[in-house]
N, C-alpha and C positions, 0 to 999 in steps of 0.2 A: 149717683149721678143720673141725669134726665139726659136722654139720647133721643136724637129728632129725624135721626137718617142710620142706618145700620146695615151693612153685606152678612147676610148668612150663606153658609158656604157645606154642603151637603156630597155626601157620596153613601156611595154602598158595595157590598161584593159580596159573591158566592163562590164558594172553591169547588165547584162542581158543577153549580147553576142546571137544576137544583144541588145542592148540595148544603153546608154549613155557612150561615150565611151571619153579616152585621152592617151595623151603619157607623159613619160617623158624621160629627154635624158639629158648626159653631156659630156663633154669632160674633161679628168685626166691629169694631170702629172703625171708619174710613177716613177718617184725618187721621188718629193717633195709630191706626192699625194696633189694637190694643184687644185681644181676645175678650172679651167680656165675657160669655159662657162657652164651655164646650160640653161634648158626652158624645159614648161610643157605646152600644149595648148590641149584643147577638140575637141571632132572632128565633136560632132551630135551625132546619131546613124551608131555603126558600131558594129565590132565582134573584138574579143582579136584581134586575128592573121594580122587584119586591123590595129589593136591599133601600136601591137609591129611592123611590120614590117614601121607605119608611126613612130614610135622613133625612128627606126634603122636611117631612112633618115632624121630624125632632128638631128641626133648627127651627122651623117655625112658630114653635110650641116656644124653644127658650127665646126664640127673639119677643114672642108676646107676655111671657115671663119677666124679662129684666130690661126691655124696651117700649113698653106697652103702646107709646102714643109716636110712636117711628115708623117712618116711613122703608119700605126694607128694597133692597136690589137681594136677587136671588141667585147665585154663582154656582154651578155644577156642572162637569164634563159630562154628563148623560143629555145629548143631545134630544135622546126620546122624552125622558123627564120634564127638558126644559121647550122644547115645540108644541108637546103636550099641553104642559101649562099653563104658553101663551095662546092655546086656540089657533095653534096651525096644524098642526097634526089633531085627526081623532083620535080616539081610547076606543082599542076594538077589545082588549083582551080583557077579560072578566074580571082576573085578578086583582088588574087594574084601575079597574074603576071607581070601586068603592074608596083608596087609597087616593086617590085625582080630586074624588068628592072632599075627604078631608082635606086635604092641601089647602084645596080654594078657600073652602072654609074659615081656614086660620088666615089664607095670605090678608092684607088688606086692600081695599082701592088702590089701582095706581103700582103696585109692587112690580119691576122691573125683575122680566127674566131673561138672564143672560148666560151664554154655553161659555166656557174656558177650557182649552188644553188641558188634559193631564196634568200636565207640569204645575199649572197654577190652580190646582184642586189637591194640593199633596197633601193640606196640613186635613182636612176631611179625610182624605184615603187613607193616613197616617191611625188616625183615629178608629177608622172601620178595621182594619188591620191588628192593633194590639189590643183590641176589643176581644177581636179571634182567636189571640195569640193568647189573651190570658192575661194581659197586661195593665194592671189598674188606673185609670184615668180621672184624675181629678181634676173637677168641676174650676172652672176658671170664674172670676176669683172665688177665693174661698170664701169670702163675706155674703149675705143671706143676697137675696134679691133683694134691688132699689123696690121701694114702698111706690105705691101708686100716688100720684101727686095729688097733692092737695087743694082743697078746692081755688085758695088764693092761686097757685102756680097756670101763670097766663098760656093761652093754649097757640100756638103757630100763629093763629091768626092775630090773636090780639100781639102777639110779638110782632107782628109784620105791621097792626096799626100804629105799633109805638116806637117803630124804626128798628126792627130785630136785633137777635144778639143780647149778650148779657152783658149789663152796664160794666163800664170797665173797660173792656177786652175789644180793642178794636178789630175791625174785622179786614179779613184779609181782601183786598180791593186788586180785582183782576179786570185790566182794560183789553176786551176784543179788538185788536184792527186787522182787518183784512186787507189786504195787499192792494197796492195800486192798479190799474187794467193793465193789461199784454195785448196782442195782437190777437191772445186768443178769447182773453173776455171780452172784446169790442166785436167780435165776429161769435159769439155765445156758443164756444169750441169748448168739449168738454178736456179737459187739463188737470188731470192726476199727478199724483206721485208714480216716476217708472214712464212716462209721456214725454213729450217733448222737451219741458221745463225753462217757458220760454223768460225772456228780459221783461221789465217795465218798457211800455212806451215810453214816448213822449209827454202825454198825456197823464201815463202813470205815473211816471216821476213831480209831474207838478203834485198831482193827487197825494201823495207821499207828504210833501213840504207844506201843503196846506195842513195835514193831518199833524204833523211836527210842529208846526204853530201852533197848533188849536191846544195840544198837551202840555206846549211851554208854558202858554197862557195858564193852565188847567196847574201847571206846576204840581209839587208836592210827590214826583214819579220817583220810587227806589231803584227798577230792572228793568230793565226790557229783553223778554226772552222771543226769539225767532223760529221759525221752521226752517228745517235747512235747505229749503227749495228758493230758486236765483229768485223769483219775484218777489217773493215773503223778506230773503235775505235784503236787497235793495232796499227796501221799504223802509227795515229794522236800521238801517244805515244812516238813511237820511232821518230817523225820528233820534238815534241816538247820539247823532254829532250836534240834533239841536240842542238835548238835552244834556249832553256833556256827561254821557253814560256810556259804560260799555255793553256791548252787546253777546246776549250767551245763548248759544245754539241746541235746541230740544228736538230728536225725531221723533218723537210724540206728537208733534205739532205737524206735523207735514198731510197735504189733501190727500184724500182716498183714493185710492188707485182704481181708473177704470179701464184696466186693460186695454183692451181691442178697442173700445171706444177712445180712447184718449187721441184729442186733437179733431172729433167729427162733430157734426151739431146734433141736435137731437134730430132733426127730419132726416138726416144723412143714417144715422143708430136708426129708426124707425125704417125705414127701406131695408138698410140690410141685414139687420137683426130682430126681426119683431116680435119673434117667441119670447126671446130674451129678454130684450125691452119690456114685455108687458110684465113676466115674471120676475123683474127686478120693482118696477111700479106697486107689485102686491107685495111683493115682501121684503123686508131690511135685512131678513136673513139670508137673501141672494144675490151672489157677486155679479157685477160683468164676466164676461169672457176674460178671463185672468187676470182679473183686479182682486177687489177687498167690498166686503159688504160693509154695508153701514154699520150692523149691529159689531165687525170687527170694529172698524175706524172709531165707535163708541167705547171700547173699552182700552183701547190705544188712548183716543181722548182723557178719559177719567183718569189713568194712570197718570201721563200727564198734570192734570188739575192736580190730584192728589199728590205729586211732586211737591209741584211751587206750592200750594199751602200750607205741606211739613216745615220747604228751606224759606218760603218770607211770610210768615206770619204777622198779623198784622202791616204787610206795609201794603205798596200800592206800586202792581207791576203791569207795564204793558205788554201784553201778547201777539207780537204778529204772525197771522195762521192766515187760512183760506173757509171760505164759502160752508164746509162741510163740516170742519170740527166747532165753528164759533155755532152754527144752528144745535148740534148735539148738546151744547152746553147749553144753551137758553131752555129746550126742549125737556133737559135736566132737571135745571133749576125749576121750569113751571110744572112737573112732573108731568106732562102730555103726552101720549103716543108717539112710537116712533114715525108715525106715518106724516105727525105735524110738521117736519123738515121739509115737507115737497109742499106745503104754505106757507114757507117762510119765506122772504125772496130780503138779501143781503147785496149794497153794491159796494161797488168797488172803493177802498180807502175809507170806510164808514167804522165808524165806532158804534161797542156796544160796551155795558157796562153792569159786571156782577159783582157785589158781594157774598162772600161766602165768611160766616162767622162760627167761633170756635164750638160751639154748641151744635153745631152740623147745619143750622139751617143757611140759605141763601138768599138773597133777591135780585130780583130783575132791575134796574134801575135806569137803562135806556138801549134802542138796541136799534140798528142800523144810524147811525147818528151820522150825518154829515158834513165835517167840520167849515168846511167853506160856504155853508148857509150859515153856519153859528157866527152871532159875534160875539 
């Protein structure tokens, strides 16, 4: 099987640090969540940060192995690992650098690095562990590695010329709408999750019904799934009484929480926060004042996506979310920097429109769409 997007998922440890040390490391499917490779091997003596960043290079090794033409997202709770090697942190310590050099190396363009909890780094740790322990590990699956394709086998791009996906297999059709205005997007109030969590106007309820028309029209809609936040929810209300659907509520979908700021505009945040402000501007990997950073709200997002594409395959469901998880998924799909989300500007009640097909790849297909200009 040809795989076009894949999570490698990396750890390491030392029982002493230095002391007896191993890695483990896997390669995912992110639709089927389907191990494709794994391995865990000891190393001697070394220190964690030797441990995890030698995982980082066993996953990347089997994701170039049995994925060769994939684009990879990079999963690991070593927050030094992963800051490293996206170029926010330097590499002061010697050991580490020659190990940093490999990485990159193997990583490809574009490879998404992302920190996780403990928690959701077990089935890696699990791996570095009974590597230690003595425990023998076999390679997932057991069949050779997929053959490098062949020259007929068309490459992303020419998939994208010829309308993506593999014939057949329809692809799962995920419609973006962002919610009608509030009183706080009319007045350009920043409005989290854990904020105010204010009604639709006026204004935004029409915005709502225009949008519900535009889909009835558009017809062909399986679900409509909602963020559990009052304006998202209104929204999903009036689009699913046109549609004659029910509506089912996802917290994965809910806007990123900006703490302290929630409910101020930005010149009100720029006065009396501007350390903070500016240090949120440079990085995705810092929160407000006790919210959630982007790069959280992105893996909260993906979960999400990767949900509804397990439970509606192939069909065609509407999303109503906010401002900040619909740009992580465009930003996704184009594989762009995360910095690309502070150029994207989203209004209120607008559609955007992805597919996502069973072969992992995606497309863009329209985004900020405004249904009461369309006819």
């Amino acid at each position: 099987m040809t795989y076009s997007h894949v999570i490698v998922e990396a750890d390491g440890g030392s029982r002493g640090n230095p002391g007896p040390a191993a890695y483990g490391a896997l390669v995912r499917d992110p639709v089927s969540g389907k191990v494709i490779a794994q391995q865990g091997k000891t190393l001697g003596i070394a220190t964690n940060n030797v441990a995890e960043y030698s995982g980082l290079i066993a996953g990347l090794e089997l994701a170039r192995e049995y994925a060769p033409d994939a684009s990879i997202e990079v999963r690991m709770d070593s927050k030094l690992v992963i800051e490293q090697m996206a170029g926010r942190w330097k590499i002061k310590h010697p050991d580490l650098q020659p190990l940093a050099i490999k990485a990159q190396g193997l990583a490809p363009f574009g490879t998404e690095w992302t920190w996780v909890p403990r928690a959701q780094n077990a089935a890696a740790d699990a791996l570095a562990n009974n590597a230690l322990d003595g425990v023998p590990i076999p390679l997932q699956p057991s069949a050779a590695p997929a053959a490098a394709p062949v020259a007929t086998e068309p490459s992303d791009q020419q998939k994208a010329m010829r309308g993506w996906g593999t014939p057949g297999e329809p692809p799962t059709h995920l419609i973006f709408l962002r919610h009608g205005e509030t009183p706080h997007t009319a007045e350009k109030r920043f409005s989290g999750s854990g904020g105010d969590d204010p009604a639709l106007s006026e204004n935004g309820r029409a915005q709502a019904a225009a949008a519900a028309a535009y889909l009835a029209r558009l017809g062909g809609i399986d679900a409509v799934v909602t963020s559990p936040m009052r304006r998202a929810r209104e929204t999903a209300d009036v689009v699913a009484a046109r549609l004659g659907l029910d509506v089912a509520v996802d917290n994965g979908w809910v806007e990123c929480s900006f703490g302290d700021w929630d409910g101020h505009t930005f010149a009100e945040i720029q006065e009396k926060w501007p350390d903070a402000l500016n240090a949120w501007l440079e990085s995705t990997t810092v929160a407000p004042p006790g919210g959630e950073s982007f790069d959280a709200c992105a893996r909260r997002a993906r979960s999400a996506r990767d949900g509804l594409l397990t439970r509606h395959p192939g069909k065609t469901v509407v999303v109503v979310t906010h401002v900040t998880p619909i740009k992580l998924m465009v930003r996704s799909v184009l594989q762009a920097p995360m910095s690309s989300i502070f150029r994207m500007e989203l209004r209120p009640a607008t559609l955007t429109d992805i597919h996502w097909y069973a072969d992992g790849l995606a497309s863009l297909r329209s985004f900020n769409v405004q249904p009461d200009l369309v006819s």
